[in-house]
C-alpha positions, 0 to 999 in steps of 0.5 A: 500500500502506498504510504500516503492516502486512504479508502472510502466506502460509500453507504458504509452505516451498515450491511455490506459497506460496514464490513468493506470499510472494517476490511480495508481499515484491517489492512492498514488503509485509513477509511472515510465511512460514507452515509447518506442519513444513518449517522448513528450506524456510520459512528459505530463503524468507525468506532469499530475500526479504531477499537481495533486500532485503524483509522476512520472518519465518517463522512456525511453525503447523498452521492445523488447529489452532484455537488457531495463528491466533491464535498466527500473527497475534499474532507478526507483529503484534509484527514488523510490524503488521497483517495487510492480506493474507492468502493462504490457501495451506495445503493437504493430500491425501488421495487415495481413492475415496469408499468408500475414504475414513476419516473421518480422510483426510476431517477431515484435508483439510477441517480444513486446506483449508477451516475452517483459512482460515475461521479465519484469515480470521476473525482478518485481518478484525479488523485490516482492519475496523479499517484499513478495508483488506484483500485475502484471497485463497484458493488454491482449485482446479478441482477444487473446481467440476470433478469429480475422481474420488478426490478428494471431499475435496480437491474438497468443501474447494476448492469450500467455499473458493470459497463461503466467498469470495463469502459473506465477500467480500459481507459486508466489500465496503463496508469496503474488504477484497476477498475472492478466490480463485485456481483453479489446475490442474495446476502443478509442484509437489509436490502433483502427485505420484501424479495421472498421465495428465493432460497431454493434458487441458490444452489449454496442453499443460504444467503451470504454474508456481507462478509464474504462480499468484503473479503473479495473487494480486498483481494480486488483492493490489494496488489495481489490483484494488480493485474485484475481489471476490467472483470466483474466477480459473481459472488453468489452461492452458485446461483447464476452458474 
């Protein structure tokens, strides 16, 4: 890990975000921990990790707002210097069959999901190009490549996710920053809820662990992938094998 600069985890208050930002502090990288509004869960993440000697802020902003990337990078670059990793975990649902879906559930999901990591990877790239270091990596979904019926939202901004990962991850190979996405299935947390009758579907026959989709962002975030780019990781139980 180069000596000056940090991670930040968007929507890391909880679920997958808190074990991702946990993971990263556990192997040495400062953390900005991002929330939108969960103010409390973003502080016992933090006090998480400096419990077990790391180094974290957290760092209020709804990345569907244009103006917060800024805000966000400009915070931890007084705290800790560059943004080297940056995890684009924030994510929304809007559940709804197509005719039922307003365009507001349709801008809402988009605007978060997909043009709010746009935005933020745009902002990370500065520092990394310049540092000729970087690691991006977005938490996608099989539901972007895989069909799932009231979600054409939700699978319209992962499947924009894991385009925008190949395109940028091309564009900034030769300047030592890796582009990757993660692709979980179903995994215990709250953005589980209402999606029922699904277990029998994964052949690993349970649910993942937000865990579990941590310790594949830190292979992707570490040097051992340094020649990973481009790809996403299906992290599933078999599910769409």
């Amino acid at each position: 890990m180069p000596p000056e600069g940090c991670a930040l985890v968007t929507g890391a208050s909880r679920g997958i975000g808190a074990a991702i930002a946990r993971t990263l502090a556990a192997d040495g990288w400062p953390v900005g921990v991002n929330y939108r509004s969960d103010e409390k869960g973003a502080a016992k993440v933090v006090a998480e990790i400096e419990q077990a000697g790391g180094r974290a802020v957290a760092v209020q902003g709804d990345v569907s707002d244009p103006e917060m990337p800024n805000q966000i990078f400009k915070a931890l670059e007084e705290h800790f210097g560059p943004v080297l990793v940056l995890v684009n975990n924030a994510g929304v649902r809007a559940d709804g069959l197509s005719p039922q879906i307003e365009d507001e559930a349709w801008d809402r999901v988009l605007d978060t999901n997909l043009t709010g990591a746009f935005r933020t990877t745009r902002r990370a790239l500065k520092g990394m190009l310049r540092a000729r270091y970087g690691r991006v990596v977005n938490v996608a979904s099989v539901v972007g490549p895989h069909a799932n019926p009231g979600q054409a939202n939700y699978a319209a901004s992962k499947a924009g996710l894991i385009g925008m990962t190949k395109t940028v991850a091309a564009e900034v190979a030769r300047r030592g920053i890796t582009v990757n996405a993660v692709a979980p299935g179903y995994v215990e947390t709250e953005m589980l809820n209402g999606i029922n009758g699904f277990l029998e579907t994964v052949p690993a026959r349970r649910l993942g662990t937000p865990e579990e989709i941590a310790a594949c962002v830190r292979f992707l975030a570490s040097d051992d992938a340094s020649y990973v780019t481009g790809t996403t990781l299906t992290v599933d139980g078999g599910l769409t094998a």
